[in-house]
C-alpha positions as CSV (number, residue, x, y, z in Angstrom):
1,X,11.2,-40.3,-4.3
2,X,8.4,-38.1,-3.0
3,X,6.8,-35.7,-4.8
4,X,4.4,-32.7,-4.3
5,X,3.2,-32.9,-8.1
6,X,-0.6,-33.5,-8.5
7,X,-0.3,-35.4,-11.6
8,X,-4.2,-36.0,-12.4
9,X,-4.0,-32.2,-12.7
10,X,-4.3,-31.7,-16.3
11,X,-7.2,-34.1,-16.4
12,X,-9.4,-32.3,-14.2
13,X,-12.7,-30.8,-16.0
14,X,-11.5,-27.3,-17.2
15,X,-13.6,-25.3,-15.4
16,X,-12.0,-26.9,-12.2
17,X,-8.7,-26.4,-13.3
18,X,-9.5,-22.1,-14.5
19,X,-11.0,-22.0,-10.8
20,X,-8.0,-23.9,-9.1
21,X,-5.9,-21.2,-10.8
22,X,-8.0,-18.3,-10.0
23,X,-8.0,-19.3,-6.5
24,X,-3.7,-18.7,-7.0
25,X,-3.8,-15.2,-8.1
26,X,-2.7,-12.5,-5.6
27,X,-4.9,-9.8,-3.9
28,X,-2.6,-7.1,-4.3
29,X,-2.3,-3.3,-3.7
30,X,-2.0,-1.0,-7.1
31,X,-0.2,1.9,-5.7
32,X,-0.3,4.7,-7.8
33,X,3.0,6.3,-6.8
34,X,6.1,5.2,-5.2
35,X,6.5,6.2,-1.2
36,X,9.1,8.1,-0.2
37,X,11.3,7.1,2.8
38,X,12.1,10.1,4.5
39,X,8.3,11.0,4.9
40,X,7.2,7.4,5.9
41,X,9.9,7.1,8.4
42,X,9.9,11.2,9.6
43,X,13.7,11.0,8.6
44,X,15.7,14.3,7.5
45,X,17.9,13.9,4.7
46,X,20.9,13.6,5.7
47,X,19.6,10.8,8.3
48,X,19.5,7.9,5.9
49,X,21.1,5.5,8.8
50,X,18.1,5.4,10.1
51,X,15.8,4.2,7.2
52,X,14.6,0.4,7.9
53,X,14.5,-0.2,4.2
54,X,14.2,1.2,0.8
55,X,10.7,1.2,0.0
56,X,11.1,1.7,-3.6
57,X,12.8,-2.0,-4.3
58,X,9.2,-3.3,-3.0
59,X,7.3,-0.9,-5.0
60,X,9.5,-2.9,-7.8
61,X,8.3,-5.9,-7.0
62,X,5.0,-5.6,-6.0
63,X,4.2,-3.9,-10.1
64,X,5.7,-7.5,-11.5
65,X,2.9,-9.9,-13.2
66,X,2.1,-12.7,-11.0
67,X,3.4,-15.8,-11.0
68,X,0.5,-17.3,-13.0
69,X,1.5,-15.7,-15.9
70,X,4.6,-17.7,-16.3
71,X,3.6,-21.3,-15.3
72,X,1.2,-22.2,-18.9
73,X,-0.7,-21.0,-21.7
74,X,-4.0,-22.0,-19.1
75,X,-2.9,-20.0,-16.4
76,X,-1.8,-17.3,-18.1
77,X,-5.0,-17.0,-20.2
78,X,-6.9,-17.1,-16.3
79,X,-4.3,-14.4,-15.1
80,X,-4.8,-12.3,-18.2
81,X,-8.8,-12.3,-18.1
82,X,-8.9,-9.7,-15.5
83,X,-5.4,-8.6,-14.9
84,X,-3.3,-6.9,-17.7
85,X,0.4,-5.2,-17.9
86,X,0.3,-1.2,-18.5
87,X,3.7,-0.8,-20.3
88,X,5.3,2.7,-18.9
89,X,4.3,4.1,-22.8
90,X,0.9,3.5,-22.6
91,X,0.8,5.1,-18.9
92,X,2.3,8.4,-20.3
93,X,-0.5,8.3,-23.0
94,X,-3.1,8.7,-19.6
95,X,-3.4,4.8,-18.5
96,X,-5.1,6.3,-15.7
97,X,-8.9,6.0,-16.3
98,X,-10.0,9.5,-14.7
99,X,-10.9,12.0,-17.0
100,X,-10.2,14.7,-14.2
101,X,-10.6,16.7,-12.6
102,X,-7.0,18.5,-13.2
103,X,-8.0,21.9,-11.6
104,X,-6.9,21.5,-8.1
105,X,-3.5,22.3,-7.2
106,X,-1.9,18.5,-6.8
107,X,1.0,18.0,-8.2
108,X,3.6,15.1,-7.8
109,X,6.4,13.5,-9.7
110,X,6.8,10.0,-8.1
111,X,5.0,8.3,-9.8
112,X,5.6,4.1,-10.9
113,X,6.5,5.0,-14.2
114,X,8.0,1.7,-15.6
115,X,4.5,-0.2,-15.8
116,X,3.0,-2.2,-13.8
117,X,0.2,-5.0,-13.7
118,X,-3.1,-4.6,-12.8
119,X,-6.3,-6.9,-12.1
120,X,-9.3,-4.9,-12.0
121,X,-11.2,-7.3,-9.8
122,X,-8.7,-7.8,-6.8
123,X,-6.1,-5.0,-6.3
124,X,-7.0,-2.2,-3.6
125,X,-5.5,1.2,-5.2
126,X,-3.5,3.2,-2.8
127,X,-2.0,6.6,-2.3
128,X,1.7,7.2,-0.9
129,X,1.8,11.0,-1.6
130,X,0.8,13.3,1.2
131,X,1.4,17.2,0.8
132,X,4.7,17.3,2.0
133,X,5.5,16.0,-1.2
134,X,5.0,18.8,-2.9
135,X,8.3,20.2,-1.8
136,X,10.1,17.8,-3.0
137,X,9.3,16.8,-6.7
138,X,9.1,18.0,-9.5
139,X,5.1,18.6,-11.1
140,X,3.9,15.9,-13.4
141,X,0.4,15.2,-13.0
142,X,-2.5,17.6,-11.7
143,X,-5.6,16.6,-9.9
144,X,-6.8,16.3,-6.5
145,X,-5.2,13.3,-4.7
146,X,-8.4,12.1,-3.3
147,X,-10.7,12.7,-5.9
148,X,-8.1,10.6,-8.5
149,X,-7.8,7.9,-6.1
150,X,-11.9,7.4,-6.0
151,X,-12.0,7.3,-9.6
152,X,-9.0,5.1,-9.7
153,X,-10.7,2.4,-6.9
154,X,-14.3,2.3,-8.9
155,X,-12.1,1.3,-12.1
156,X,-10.8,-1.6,-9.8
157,X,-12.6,-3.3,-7.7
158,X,-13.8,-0.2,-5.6
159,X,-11.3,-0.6,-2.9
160,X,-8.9,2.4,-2.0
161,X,-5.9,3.1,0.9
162,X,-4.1,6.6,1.9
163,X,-2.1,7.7,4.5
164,X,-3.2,9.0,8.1
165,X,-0.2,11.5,7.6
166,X,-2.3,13.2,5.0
167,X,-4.7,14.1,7.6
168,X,-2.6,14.9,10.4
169,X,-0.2,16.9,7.5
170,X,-3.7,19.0,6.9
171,X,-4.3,19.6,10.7
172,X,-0.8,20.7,11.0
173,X,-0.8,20.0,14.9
174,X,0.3,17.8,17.7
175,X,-3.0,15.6,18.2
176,X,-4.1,14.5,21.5
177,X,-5.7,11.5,20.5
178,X,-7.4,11.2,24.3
179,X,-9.0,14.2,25.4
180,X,-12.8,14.9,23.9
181,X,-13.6,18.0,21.2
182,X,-14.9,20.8,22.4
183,X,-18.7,21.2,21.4
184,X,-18.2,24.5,19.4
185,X,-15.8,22.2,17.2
186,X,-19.0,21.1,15.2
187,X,-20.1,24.5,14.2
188,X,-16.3,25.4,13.2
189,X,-16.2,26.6,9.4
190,X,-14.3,24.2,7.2
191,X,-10.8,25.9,6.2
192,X,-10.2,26.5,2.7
193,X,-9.8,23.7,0.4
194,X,-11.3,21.1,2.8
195,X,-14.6,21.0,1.2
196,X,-13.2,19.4,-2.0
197,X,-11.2,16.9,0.7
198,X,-14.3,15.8,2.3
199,X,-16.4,15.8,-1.3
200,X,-13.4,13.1,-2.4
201,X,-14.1,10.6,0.8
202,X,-18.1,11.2,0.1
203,X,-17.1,9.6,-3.5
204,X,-16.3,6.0,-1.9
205,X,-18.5,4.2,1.0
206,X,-15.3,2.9,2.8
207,X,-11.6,3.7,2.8
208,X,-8.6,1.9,4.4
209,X,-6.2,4.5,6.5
210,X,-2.7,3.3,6.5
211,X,-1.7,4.4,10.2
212,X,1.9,2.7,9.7
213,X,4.3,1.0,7.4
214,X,5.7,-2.5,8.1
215,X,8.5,-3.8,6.5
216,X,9.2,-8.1,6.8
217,X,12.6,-9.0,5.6
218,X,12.4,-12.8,4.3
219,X,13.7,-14.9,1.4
220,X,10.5,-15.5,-1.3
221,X,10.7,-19.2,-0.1
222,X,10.0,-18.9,3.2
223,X,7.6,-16.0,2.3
224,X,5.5,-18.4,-0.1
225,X,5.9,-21.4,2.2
226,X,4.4,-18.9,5.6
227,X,1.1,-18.2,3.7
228,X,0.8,-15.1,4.6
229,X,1.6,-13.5,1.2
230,X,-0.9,-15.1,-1.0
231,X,-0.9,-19.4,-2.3
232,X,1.9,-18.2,-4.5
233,X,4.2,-15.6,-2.0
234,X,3.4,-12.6,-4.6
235,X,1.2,-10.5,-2.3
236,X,4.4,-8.5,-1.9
237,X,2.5,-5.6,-0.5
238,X,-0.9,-5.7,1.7
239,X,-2.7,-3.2,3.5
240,X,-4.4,-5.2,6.1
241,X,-7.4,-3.9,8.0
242,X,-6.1,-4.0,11.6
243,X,-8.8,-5.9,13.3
244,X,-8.0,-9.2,11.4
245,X,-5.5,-11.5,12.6
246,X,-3.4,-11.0,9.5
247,X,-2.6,-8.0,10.8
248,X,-1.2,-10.1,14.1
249,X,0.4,-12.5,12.5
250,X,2.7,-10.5,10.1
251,X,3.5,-7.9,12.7
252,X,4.6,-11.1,14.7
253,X,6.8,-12.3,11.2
254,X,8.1,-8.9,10.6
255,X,9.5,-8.9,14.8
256,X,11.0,-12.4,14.4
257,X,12.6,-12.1,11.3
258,X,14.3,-8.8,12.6
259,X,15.3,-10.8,16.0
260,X,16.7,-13.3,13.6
261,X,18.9,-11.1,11.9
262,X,22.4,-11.2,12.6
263,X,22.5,-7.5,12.7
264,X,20.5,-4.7,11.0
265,X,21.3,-1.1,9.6
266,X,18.2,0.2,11.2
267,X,15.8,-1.7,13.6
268,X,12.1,-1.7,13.2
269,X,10.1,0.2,15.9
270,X,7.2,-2.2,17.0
271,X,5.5,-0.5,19.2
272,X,1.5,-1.4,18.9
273,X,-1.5,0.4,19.6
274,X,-4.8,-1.5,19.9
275,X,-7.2,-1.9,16.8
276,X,-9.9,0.4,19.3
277,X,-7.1,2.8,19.8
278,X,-6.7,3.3,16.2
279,X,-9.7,3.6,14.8
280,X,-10.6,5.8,17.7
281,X,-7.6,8.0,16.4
282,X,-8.6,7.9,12.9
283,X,-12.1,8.7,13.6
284,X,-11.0,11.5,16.0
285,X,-9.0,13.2,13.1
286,X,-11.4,13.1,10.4
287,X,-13.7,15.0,12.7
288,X,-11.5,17.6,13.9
289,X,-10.5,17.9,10.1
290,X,-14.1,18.1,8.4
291,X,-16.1,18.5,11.3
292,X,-18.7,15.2,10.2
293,X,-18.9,12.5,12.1
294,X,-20.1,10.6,9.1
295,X,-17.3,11.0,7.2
296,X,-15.7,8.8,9.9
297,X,-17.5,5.7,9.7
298,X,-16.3,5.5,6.4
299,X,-12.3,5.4,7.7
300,X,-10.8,2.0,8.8
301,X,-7.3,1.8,10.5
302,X,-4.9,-0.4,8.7
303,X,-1.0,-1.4,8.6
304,X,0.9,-1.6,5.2
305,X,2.9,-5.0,5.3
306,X,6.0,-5.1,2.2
307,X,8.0,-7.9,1.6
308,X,11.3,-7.0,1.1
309,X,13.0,-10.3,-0.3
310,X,16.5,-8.4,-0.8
311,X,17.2,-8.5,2.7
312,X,18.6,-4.8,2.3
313,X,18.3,-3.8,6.1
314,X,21.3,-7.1,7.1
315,X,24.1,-5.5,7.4
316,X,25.9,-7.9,5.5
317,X,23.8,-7.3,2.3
318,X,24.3,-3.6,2.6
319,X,27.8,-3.7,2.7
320,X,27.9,-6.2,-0.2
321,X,25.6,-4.0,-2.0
322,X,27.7,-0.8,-1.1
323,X,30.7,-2.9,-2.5
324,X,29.3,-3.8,-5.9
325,X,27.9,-0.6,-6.3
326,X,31.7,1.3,-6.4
C-alpha cells in the first residue's frame, strides 16, 4: 500500500529536521480587531442578505495555534520559539506592547478578546477598524489607530495592513480616481487631526492598504492540498500585495469555488482593477489627504484573502445552520 510517510524522517540531523519544520509554519496576519461586515461590505443593517460571509468565524480561525503545535514535542518546541498563545486574561492585563499613546480620541470595542497566537517573526499586524466604527461600539481601548498599529508591527516583524476605507472615510467624498489635483492642492493646510495621521505612517517605511476583502469558500483539504494557504492550509487569512501572482491565483480560487457552488446566499462581486490602477488610487488618496507625496511611496495596494472552511455562504449550510440554531 502506498504511502506518503517519509520514514527516515526522525533520523535526519536535528538541525534539518527544526528547519524542515520551520519551513511548515504559517505567515499569517495578527489582526488586532475583528472586521465588521456591514462596513466591509457597505451593507445597512437590516440588509444582512447581502453579506457574502461572516467575517468573524475566520477571525476565529485564523487566532488558532498552528498546526505544528499539535503534531510532536519537536515541532511544537520549533512553533513555540517565536510564536506563543496570548490567553484572553493576559490581553486584558495590556498584552499589547505599546505603552501609548492613549490621548487621542480612538476608541473601539471589537476587539479579538478570546486570545490568540502570535509569532513575532512572521505575522503582518493589521487593522479592521475605520472611524465609522465609532458609532457603533462601545469604548474599550484609547489610542490612535495608526500610531498603535506601528508600535504593534515593530514588536512583530515590522510589517503592518489597514484599510483604504480609512482614508477615503477621512476625505469624506466621492473620489475621482482619474482626473489630476489641482496645483494649489499642495499648499492646502492639513485639516485638524491629520498631522498625527501622517506622523503614524512616518513611524513605518512601508504599509500594505487593504483596497478589498476576498472571501474563498473551500473545505481545509482542498485548501491545504491547493498551496495557496501555507505547506500546512493554516494561512487562513493573507493580505497579499497585489502585484504578485498570489493575488491572481486566489482571486481565480475564490471565482471558481463560488461558480462551483450549488447556490449561494450572496454572490461575491469580482470585479478587478489593475495593480497600476490601484496603487495609482492609493497614492492619489494619501496625497489629497496629507498633501505629501512621500507619504505615498510608502502605501502598497493589497487584497485581503480569508478562508472560510464553514462553507457558510451555500445555501444549504445556512439553512442547516439556521435549523440547529432554533
Amino acid at each position: 500500500m502506498a504511502s506518503d510517510t517519509f520514514h527516515p524522517f526522525p533520523h535526519l540531523p536535528l538541525e534539518i529536521r527544526e528547519e524542515i519544520w520551520r519551513l511548515c509554519l504559517p505567515h499569517r496576519v495578527y489582526e488586532l480587531d475583528q472586521p465588521i461586515e456591514r462596513f466591509v461590505y457597505e451593507v445597512l443593517e437590516e440588509e444582512d442578505d447581502n453579506i457574502p460571509c461572516w467575517l468573524g468565524k475566520t477571525s476565529r480561525s485564523n487566532v488558532r495555534p498552528p498546526l505544528l503545535t499539535r503534531v510532536c514535542r519537536e515541532s511544537r518546541r520549533v512553533a513555540s520559539a517565536t510564536g506563543r498563545w496570548v490567553s484572553c486574561l493576559e490581553w486584558c492585563r495590556g498584552a499589547w506592547s505599546v505603552d501609548g499613546p492613549h490621548d487621542a480620541d480612538w476608541k473601539t470595542g471589537n476587539a479579538i478578546d478570546h486570545g490568540s497566537w502570535q509569532d513575532a517573526s512572521r505575522d503582518i499586524v493589521h487593522l479592521n477598524w475605520t472611524s465609522f466604527y465609532d458609532t457603533d461600539f462601545v469604548p474599550s481601548m484609547d489610542g490612535h489607530p495608526l500610531t498603535l498599529l506601528a508600535q504593534e508591527a515593530k514588536r512583530l516583524n515590522g510589517s503592518a495592513s489597514f484599510m483604504l476605507n480609512e482614508m477615503l472615510v477621512n476625505i469624506g467624498e466621492e473620489e475621482p480616481y482619474d482626473k489630476p489635483l489641482p496645483r494649489w492642492f499642495e499648499s492646502k493646510p492639513l485639516r485638524e487631526g491629520r498631522q498625527e495621521d501622517l506622523a503614524a505612517l512616518k513611524l513605518l517605511p512601508e504599509w500594505m492598504v487593504v483596497m478589498r476583502v476576498v472571501v474563498i469558500h473551500l473545505d481545509l483539504g482542498r485548501a491545504a492540498d491547493s498551496g495557496l494557504f501555507g505547506l500546512l492550509g493554516d494561512e487562513i487569512i493573507q493580505v497579499v500585495d497585489a502585484t504578485l501572482p498570489l493575488a491572481s491565483q486566489l482571486y481565480e480560487l475564490a471565482e471558481y469555488c463560488e461558480r462551483g457552488a450549488p447556490a449561494v446566499t450572496c454572490a461575491q462581486d469580482f470585479t478587478r482593477m489593475s495593480a497600476n490602477d490601484m496603487d495609482a488610487m492609493v497614492k492619489r488618496v494619501a496625497f489629497k489627504m496629507f498633501h505629501d507625496h512621500e507619504i505615498g511611496k510608502r502605501l502598497r495596494p493589497a487584497i485581503m484573502f480569508r478562508l472560510c472552511t464553514e462553507m457558510c455562504n451555500h445555501i444549504q449550510h445556512a439553512e442547516t445552520e439556521a435549523q440547529c440554531l432554533d
